[in-house]
N, C-alpha and C positions, 0 to 999 in steps of 0.2 A: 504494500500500500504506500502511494507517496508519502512523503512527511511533509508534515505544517511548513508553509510560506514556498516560493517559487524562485529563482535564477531570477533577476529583474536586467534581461537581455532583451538587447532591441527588438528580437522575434517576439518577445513576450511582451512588449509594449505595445507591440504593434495589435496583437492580436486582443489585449485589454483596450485598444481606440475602437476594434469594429465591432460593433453590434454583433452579437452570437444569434446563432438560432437555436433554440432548446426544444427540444420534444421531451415531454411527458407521457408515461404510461400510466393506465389506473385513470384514466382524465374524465372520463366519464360520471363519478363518483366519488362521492367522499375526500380525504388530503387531496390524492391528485385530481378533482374540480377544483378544487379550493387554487393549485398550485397552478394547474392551468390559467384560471382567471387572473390570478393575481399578475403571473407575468406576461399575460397578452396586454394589460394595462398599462406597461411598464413603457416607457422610451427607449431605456437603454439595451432591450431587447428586439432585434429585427423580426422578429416570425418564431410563434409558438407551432408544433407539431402535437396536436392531442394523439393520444394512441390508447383505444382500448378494443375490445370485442365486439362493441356496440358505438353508434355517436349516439353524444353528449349533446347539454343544450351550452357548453361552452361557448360564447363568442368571440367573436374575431382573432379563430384561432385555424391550422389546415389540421381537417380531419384524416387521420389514417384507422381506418377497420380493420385490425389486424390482432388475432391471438397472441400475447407476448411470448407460448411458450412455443410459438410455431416457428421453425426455423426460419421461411417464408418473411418473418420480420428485416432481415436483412437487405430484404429486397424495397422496403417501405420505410427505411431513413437513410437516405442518400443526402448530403451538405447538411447533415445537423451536426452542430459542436457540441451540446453536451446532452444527454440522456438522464432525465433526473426518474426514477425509476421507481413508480411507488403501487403498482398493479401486485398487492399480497397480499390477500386473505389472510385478516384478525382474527374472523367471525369466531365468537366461543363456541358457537352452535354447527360450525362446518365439519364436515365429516374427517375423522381422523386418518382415515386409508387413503381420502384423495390429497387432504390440503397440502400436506409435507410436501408430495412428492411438484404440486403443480407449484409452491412459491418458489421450491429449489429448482427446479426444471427451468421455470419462467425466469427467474435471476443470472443463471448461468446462459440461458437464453442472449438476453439484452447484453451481456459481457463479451460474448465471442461473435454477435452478430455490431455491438458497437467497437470492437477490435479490428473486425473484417473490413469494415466502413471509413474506415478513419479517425471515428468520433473520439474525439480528445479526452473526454470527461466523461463518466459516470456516477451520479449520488444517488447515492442509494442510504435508508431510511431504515434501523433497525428500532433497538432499544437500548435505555441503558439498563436495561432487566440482564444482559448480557454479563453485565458486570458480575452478577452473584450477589443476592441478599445473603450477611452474615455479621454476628454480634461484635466481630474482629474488623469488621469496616472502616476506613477513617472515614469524617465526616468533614467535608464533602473526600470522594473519591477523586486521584486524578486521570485523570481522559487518559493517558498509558497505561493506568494499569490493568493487568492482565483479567482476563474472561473467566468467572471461576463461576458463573452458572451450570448446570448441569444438565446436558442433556436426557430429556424422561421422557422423550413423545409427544409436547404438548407445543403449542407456538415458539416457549422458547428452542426448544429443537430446532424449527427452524430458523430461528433467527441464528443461532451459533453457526448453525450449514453457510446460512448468507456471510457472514462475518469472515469464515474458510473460504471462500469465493472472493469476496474483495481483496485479500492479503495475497490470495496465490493471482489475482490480476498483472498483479505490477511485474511479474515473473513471469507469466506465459505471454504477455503482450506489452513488452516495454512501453510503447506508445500513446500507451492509454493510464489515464489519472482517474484513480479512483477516491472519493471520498464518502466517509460515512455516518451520517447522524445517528446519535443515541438520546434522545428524550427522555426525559423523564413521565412519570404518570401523567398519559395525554388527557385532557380532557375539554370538552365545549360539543357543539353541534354534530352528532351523527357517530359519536366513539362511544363504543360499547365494551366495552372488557372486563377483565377479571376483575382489576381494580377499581373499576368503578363499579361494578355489581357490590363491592366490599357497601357500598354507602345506599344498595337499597334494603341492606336486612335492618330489622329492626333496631337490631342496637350492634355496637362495633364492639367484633372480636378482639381479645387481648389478651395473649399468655402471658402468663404467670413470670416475673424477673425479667421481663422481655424491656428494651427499650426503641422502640418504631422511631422514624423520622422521616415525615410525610413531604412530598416535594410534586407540585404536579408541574405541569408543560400546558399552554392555553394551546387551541391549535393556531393560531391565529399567529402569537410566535412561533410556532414550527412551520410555519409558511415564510415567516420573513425569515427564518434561520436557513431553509432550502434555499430562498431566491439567491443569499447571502453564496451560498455551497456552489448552486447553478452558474453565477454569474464570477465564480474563481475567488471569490472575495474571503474565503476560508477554504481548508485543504487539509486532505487526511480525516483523522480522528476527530470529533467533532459532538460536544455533548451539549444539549437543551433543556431547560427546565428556568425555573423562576428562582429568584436568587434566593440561597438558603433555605432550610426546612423548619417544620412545622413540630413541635414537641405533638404526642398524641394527646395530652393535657388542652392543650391549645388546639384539636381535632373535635375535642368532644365540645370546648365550650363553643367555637364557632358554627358545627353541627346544631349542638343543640340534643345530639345523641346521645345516649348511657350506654356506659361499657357492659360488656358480660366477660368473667378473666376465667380462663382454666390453665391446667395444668400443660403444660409443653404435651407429655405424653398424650393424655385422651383428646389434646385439640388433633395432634399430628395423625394420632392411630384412628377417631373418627373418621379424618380428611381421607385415611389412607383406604379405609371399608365400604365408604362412600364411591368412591372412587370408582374402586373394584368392581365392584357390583353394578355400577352405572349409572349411578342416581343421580352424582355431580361431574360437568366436563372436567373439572381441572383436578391434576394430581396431587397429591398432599403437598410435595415440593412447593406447587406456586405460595403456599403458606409462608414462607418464608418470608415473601416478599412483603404483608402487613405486619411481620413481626419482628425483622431485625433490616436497617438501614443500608438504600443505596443511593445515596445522593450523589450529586453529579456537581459539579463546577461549572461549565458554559466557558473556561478558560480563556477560547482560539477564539468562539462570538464574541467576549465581552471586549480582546483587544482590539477584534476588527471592527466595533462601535456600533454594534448590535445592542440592544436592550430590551430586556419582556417590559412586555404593557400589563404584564399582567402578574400581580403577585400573590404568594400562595395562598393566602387566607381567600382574595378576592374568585381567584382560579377557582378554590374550594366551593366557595358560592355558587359560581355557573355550573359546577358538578351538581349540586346540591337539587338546584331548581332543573336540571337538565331531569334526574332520576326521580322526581317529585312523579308520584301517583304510580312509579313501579314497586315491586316486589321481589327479591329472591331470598332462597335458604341454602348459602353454599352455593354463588355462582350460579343457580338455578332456577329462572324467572318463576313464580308461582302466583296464585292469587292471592287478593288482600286476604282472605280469609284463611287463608295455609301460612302466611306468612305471618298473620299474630299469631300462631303457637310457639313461635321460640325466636331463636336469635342467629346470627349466622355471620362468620367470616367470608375473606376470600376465598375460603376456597372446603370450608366446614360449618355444618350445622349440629348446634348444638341440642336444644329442644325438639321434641321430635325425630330425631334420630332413630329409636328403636321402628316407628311405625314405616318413617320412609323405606328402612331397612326390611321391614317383613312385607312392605307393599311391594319391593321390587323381590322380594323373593319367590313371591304368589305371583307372580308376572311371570318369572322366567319360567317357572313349573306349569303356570297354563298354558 
């Protein structure tokens, strides 16, 4: 993967005077609409390239109809300079046998088909969930340090695959710069995830001696953080989020939520039974990540004069009002009426456990 800052060589001048043209994948939908609009709006961009499976009501941008994981894409970016790359299924609810294989397929895709092309740049959008939630964390982390998440099958899997994908770029395709964002906990208009389901159960999980430090990312700054990426103005490793984190003290009173605390053990060993048996998407592991800290710095943004508009308390808000009138127990949408009987983390329920457990046991046997 390149490293932070560039040669500042005439060639490199030159090419920071011309207007790039960027294509976007995922443009139809969700970050990449977001990213598509924002930089067809821009001046200093000649011509956006949307790319998805489907057109968008993006405007005044060139539509390309094209699967990202189709090799056939090669053929449909011709003179674009950078590829900001954001066509990955989040979805907690997508199926486990296809999604891996089409984010990693699709990624490795736009790599070798934007090597083949010429295209200079590729950014590409992880997480900083990469990093590894653990009680030994410094606070904040910094953007080198190494990837101690753990691959178990669930999103983060794929995001570690993509992260092996950018680092082994710089090595099969000298020519090509690759950079990569990590966010912190996204949140605002159309993000659904694990951690945000954490704030539709009733009350917020908390282990026992555990010490959380909550950090979200508005998407709004992860748009101006990409354009920043897109248009070369940061490079390399690359971490997002709002400055500093939130004690969970300071979670609950802005909330407005009451805690429920257990024991490390039966949070983890519920999460894990659950799991198993099918009741909730996510693995015990994602547990981790509401109960020991992984904050991020924004280091390479904040030199290059980037700054959130949004901070965390206020980010915590638009979460707040965004999951207003939903419900989950463990990651697992339910109704209002299943969801007063207990309480739920990211990724465990705690009340009603035994019943969810013999209702899916009576299921598989019918």
């Amino acid at each position: 993967m390149s490293s932070p800052g560039t040669a500042d060589t005439p060639a490199v001048r030159s090419r920071r005077t011309r207007r790039p043209v960027i294509a976007v994948t995922g443009a139809a939908s969700g970050l990449g609409q977001a990213v598509a609009a924002s930089l067809a709006g821009r001046s200093d961009v000649a011509k956006v390239v949307a790319i998805d499976d489907r057109r968008g009501d993006v405007d005044g941008v060139t539509w390309r109809v094209v699967d990202v994981c189709d090799p056939a894409l090669a053929g449909r970016i011709g003179k674009i300079d950078t590829i900001v790359h954001l066509d990955v299924d989040a979805s907690i609810d997508a199926r486990r046998d296809e999604r891996p294989g089409r984010n990693v397929r699709g990624t490795q895709t736009v790599i070798t088909a934007a090597a083949a092309k010429g295209v200079r740049r590729v950014v590409l959008v992880t997480s900083a969930m990469v990093y590894g939630a653990s009680p030994d964390n410094p606070v904040p982390l910094d953007e080198d340090a190494p990837l101690r998440a753990m691959p178990d099958g669930s999103f983060i899997s794929d995001l570690l695959e993509i992260e092996q994908l950018a680092r082994r770029a710089s090595l099969s395709h000298p020519g090509l710069s690759v950079t990569v964002l990590r966010p912190a906990t996204v949140v605002g208009p159309g993000i659904d995830s694990i951690m945000t389901r954490h704030f539709e159960a009733p009350r917020l999980l908390v282990v026992r001696d555990s010490h959380p430090r909550w950090q979200f990312c508005h998407i709004d700054d992860l748009v101006s953080a990409i354009e920043m990426a897109a248009l070369e103005q940061v490079t390399g490793v690359v971490t997002v989020g709002c400055e500093g984190a939130m004690e969970q003290s300071e979670v609950e009173s802005v909330s407005g939520m009451r805690r429920i605390e257990l024991p490390s053990a039966l949070a983890f060993g519920t999460a894990e039974r659950l799991h198993r048996i099918g009741v909730i998407p996510a693995p015990a592991s994602d547990l981790q990540y509401v109960v020991h800290p992984w904050v991020v710095p924004s280091t390479r943004l904040l030199e290059a004069g980037w700054r959130p508009t949004f901070d965390n308390p206020t980010a915590l808000g638009v979460l707040l009002e965004q999951v207003s009138g939903h419900h989950a127990l463990a990651s697992r949408r339910v109704g209002r009426r299943d969801a007063a009987v207990g309480a739920a983390g990211a990724a465990v329920a705690v009340v009603g456990t035994a019943a969810l457990v013999r209702r899916a046991r009576k299921k598989r046997r019918g």
